[in-house]
C-alpha positions, 0 to 999 in steps of 0.5 A, spaced: 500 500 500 502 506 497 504 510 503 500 517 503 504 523 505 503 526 512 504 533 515 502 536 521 504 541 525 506 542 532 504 549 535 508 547 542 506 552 547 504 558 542 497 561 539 491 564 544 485 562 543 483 568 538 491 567 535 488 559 532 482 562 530 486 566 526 491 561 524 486 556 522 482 560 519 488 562 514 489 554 514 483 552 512 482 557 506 490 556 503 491 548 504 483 546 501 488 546 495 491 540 498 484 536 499 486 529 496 493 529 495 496 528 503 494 528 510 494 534 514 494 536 522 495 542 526 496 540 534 494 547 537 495 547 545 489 544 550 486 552 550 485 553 543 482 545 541 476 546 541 476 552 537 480 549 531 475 543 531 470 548 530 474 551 525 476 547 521 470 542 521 469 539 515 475 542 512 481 537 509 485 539 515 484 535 522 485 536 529 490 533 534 493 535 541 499 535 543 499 530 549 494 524 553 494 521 559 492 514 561 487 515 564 480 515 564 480 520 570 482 521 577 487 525 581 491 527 575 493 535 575 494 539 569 493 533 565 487 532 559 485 524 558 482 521 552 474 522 553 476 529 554 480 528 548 475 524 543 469 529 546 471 536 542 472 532 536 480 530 536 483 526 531 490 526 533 494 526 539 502 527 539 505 523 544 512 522 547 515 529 545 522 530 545 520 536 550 516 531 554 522 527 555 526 532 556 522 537 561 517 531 564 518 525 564 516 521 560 519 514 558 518 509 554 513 506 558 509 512 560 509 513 552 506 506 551 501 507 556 498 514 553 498 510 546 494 506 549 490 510 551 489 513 545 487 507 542 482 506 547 478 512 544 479 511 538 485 518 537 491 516 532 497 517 535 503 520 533 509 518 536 515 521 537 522 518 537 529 521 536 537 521 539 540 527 542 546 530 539 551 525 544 547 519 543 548 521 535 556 523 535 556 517 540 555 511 535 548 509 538 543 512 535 540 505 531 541 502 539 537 508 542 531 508 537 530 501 537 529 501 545 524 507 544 520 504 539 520 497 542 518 501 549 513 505 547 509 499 542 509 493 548 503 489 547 500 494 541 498 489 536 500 490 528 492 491 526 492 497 532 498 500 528 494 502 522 492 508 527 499 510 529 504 514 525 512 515 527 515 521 527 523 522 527 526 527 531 533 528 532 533 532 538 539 536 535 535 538 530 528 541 533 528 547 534 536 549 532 536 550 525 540 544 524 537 539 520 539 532 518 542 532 511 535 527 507 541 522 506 541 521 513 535 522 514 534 516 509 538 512 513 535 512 520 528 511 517 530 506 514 533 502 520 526 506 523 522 501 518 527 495 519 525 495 527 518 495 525 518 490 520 523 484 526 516 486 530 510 486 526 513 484 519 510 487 511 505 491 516 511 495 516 510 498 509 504 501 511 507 505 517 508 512 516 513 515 519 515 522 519 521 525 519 520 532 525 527 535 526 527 543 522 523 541 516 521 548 513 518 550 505 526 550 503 527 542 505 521 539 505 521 537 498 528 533 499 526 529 505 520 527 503 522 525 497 526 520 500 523 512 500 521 512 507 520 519 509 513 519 509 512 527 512 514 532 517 512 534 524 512 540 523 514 546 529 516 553 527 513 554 520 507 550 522 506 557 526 504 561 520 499 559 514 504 561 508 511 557 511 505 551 512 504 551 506 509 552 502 512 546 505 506 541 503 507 545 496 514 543 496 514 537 499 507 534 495 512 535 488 518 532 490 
């Protein structure tokens, strides 16, 4: 099966609820354009969901969130869960971050335990893996990945994974400027795919995995016309509706 491209746009802690409704708003009207041609999201903050699916109802663009907790409820402070999620009418959720690693905590059983969740209720998961720059000078970004992908779909089955997308983020390359050249990206997702061929054989092909580290309109083109990048998750120039789309302009016609 042919994989579809898939864009999708990480507004991390950016955008008022006023500021989306704007943002949206632009995005409806300049990536109606690319109705049919590939997958797109925008991953808005816990605040502005609600008024991007309103939005963005009906349009070609869907709407994820940036996090989910494993449980149903409870005494969990700050935190959004699946229920909450599926109710206001999201469709993607981002789990296990770089940012989420780095400045909360999240495991690998933790990223597992929040796919799970979002399974439960019927959200298609985008997970995120990467190395840091140590790890990647280091030789060991094959070994860190693998522990990260095995980690995080413990017990998820290969018909589950026809919901999940895999986005590949080096985490030197996130919001640095620095981005691996498309020929190394090539190859790590190509061991990417490798990994999820030993676990759930030819079901492999179908995984979309996206590559994350600052993919702008400039590079977009290259990176996806790569055999196993199959779109980008996007930080910076998801913020703004021309960058966005430029990017999924470029990368629709490599």
């Amino acid at each position: 099966m042919a994989r579809k491209i898939f864009i999708a746009g990480n507004w991390k802690m950016n955008k008022t609820a006023a500021e989306t409704a704007e943002l949206a708003s632009a995005l409806k009207a300049s990536l109606a354009q690319f109705a049919g041609k590939c997958e797109i999201a925008v991953c808005p903050t816990f605040t502005s969901l609600a008024t991007a699916v309103e939005i963005l109802k009906g349009s070609n663009v869907k709407v994820g969130a940036q996090n989910i907790h494993w449980a149903d409820n409870g005494a969990y402070t700050g935190e959004i869960s699946g229920a909450m999620l599926k109710e206001i009418g999201v469709e993607y959720v981002i789990i296990g971050h770089s940012e989420r690693r780095q400045y909360f905590g999240e495991t690998d059983e933790t990223v597992n335990q929040r796919i799970k969740a979002a399974l439960k209720y019927g959200l298609k998961p985008i997970v995120c893996i990467g190395e840091t720059l140590a790890e990647r000078e280091g030789g060991v970004t094959n070994t860190v990945l693998e522990k990260q992908i095995r980690g995080a779909f413990a017990d998820i089955s290969a018909a589950d994974m026809d919901a999940v997308t895999i986005a590949y983020e080096p985490v030197w390359a996130i919001g640095t400027g620095k981005t691996a050249t498309p020929d190394v990206a090539q190859e790590t997702h190509a061991f990417i795919r490798s990994v999820l061929t030993a676990l759930y054989g030819d079901k492999a092909q179908d995984i979309v995995v996206q590559y994350g580290g600052s993919m702008k309109a400039e590079n977009s083109g290259a990176l996806v016309s790569k055999q196993d990048i199959d779109g980008g998750l996007i930080g910076g120039a998801a913020l703004k509706a021309d960058s966005f789309t430029a990017l999924i302009q470029n990368a629709l016609n490599a």
